[in-house]
C-alpha positions, 0 to 999 in steps of 0.5 A: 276206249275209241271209238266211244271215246271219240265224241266223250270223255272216258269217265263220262261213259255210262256204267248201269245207267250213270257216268263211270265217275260218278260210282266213285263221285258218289262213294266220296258223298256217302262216305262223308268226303265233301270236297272234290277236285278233278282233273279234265283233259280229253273233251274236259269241258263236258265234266263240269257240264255234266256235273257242275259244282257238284251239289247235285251229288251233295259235293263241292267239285272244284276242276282242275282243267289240262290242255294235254293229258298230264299223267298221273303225277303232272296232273296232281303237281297241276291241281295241288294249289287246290288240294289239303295236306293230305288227299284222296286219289282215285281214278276217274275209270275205274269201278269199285262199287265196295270201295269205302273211303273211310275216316279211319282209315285217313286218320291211320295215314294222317299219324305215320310218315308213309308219303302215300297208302295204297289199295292194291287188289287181286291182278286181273286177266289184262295185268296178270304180272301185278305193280307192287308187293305188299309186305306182312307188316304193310309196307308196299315195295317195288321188286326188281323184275327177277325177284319172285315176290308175288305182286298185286295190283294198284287199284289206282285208289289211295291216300296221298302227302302233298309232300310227295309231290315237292322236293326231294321226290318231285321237281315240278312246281305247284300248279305245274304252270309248264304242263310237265307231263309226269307219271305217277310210279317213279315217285312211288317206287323212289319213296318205297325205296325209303319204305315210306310206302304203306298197302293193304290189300282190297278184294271187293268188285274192282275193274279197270275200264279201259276197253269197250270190251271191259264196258260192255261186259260189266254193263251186262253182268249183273251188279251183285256179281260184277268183277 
């Protein structure tokens, strides 16, 4: 996202007049989740700046700072002292306006064993090969490379066990007091191997902002048709 990123945060970029995150930060409130942690790094000081304790927003935001950018999964293992037994997860760059966070959908997790439920969504132009498969029965797995089973892509939105993250899938301690830097897929595509997976597929306006190109395009489209 450079140079826009050079002097603010990627999640603070302005999208239709608010700071990207904020179109998630705010779904979370009207959805009736209070509690919110969020991991800082890359000009992280300006995110509790902006946002402070999250009262303004009707949230309780806890931050969970990194001196260097953790990945997905070095970031999670820094912040679970912070977080429950079972969390949210959702990217801080990315757009869903129709995403819901429902409680429905948190009790459905909190009965089974999956380790972790998905929200996959149509691939986009940058990702055309797609992440992961979603089986009729709601399992997701991880095809080898030549396997023609269709993919989707992970929306990066999802439900998460705390005990994805300790052993035997993750071996970095709570907290992660080194800064183990660890991304977020081999603990995925282990626990698929076990079918501890679950997916449903989301077809609201989705997009991955990760270029000012991406930026610039949904600043001028107009929110109801907005990819």
């Amino acid at each position: 996202m450079r140079p826009l990123t050079d002097t603010c945060p990627k999640p603070l970029l302005e999208l239709r007049g608010k700071p990207l995150m904020q179109w998630t930060l705010d779904a979370l409130a009207r959805d009736g989740v209070a509690r919110v942690v969020v991991n800082t790094a890359w000009l992280g000081e300006q995110i509790p700046a902006r946002f402070g304790d999250g009262a303004a927003l009707g949230l309780d935001i806890a931050y969970s700072p990194e001196d260097e950018a953790l990945e997905t999964a070095g970031g999670i293992a820094r912040a679970l002292p912070l977080l429950g037994e079972i969390f949210w997860l959702a990217a801080g760059d990315v757009y869903a306006p129709d995403f819901v966070f429902d409680a429905a959908a948190v009790a459905r997790f909190a009965a089974g064993d999956a380790l972790a439920h998905l929200w996959l969504v149509p691939n986009p132009p940058q990702h055309p090969g797609g992440d992961f498969h979603l089986r009729a029965d709601g399992i997701a797995t991880s095809p080898a490379a030549e396997d023609p089973a269709p993919r989707l892509t992970y929306s990066t939105i999802g439900l998460y066990r705390a005990a994805l993250f300790a052993a035997p899938w993750c071996d970095i301690p709570p907290g992660n007091p080194q800064g183990v830097a660890a991304p977020l897929a081999p603990l995925l595509r282990a626990a698929m191997a076990q079918g501890r997976v679950t997916a449903q597929r989301h077809d609201g306006r989705w997009a991955d902002v990760g270029t000012p190109e991406r930026l610039q395009q949904l600043n001028r489209t107009p929110s109801e048709s907005a990819p």
